[in-house]
C-alpha positions, 0 to 999 in steps of 0.5 A, a space after each residue: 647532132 641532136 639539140 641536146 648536143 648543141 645545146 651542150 656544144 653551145 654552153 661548153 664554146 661559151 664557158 671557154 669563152 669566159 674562162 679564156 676572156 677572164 685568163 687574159 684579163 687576168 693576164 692584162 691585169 698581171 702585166 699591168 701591175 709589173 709595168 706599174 710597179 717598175 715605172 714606179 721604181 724608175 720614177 723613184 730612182 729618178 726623183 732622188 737625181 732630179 736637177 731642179 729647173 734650169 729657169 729656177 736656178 738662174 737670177 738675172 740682174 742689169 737686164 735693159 734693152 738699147 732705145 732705136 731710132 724710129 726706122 730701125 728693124 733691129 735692136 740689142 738686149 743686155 744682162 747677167 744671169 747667174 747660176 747658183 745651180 751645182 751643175 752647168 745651166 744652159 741658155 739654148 735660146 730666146 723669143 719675143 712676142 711678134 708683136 714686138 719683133 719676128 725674132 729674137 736670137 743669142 748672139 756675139 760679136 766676132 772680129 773677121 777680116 778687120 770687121 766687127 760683125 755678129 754671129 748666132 750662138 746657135 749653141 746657146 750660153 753655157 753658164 758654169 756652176 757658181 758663174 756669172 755670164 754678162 750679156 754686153 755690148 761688144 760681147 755676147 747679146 740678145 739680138 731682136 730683130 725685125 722690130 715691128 716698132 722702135 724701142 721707145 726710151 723708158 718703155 719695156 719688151 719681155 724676152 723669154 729665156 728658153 733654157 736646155 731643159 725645156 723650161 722658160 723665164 720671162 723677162 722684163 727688158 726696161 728700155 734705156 738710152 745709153 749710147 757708148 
């Protein structure tokens, strides 16, 4: 070949080059712009069936926590939490901070073989549209356990509530002496 011919040859690999490189960029952009739109519509579909926040739902009243003696290793918190949401709300599970226990867990009391014992709710808490559910002594409660110290009359512990969606409340526990 001569250099006119490479020369030739070169411009021609080049000018296929771009048009190639600009084909497929526009190609990208074109799939871009088709993938843009229909996440866009989803989005907007969904947003008109957007459940508010579990945790923003929910009001919770008569939170306490029980004091313990100075060895204790576990301790019980209590409370109501209503659901003012139109669908069911659900309590998957609850934390403490480890400075304040190693875990904190949703429990229950359960009567088996003539024994009172306490069984996890690895369930969580469903709580109906509209409906109060009470954490009690007795009943369904907030086990904290592996105390790091004792639950002091007049102090507080924060709890979070972790709710099925993902989202959280913290809340404030008062520490009271109420002995049954």
């Amino acid at each position: 070949m001569t250099f006119h011919s490479n020369f030739l040859l070169r411009i021609f690999r080049q000018f296929l080059y771009l048009v190639l490189r600009r084909s497929m960029l526009t190609l990208t952009t074109v799939c871009l712009l088709i993938l843009s739109i229909t996440v866009s519509a989803n989005n907007n579909v969904h947003a008109q069936n957007i459940p508010l926040e579990m945790a923003t739902s929910v009001s919770i009243n008569d939170a306490w926590a029980r004091a313990t003696f100075a060895l204790a290793k576990t301790g019980a918190a209590y409370l109501s939490v209503t659901n003012s949401a139109s669908q069911t709300v659900v309590l998957k599970s609850v934390s403490v901070e480890q400075s304040i226990a190693m875990i904190a867990q949703l429990h229950h009391t359960v009567m088996e073989n003539d024994m009172m014992r306490m069984q996890e709710l690895e369930d969580g808490i469903r709580i109906k549209a509209g409906a109060t559910v009470e954490l009690s002594p007795g009943g369904m409660h907030i086990m904290v356990m592996g105390l790091q110290k004792p639950l002091n009359k007049d102090g507080s512990i924060e709890i979070t509530l972790h709710f099925e969606d993902g989202s959280q409340l913290i809340q404030n526990f008062p520490i009271l002496d109420k002995r049954n």
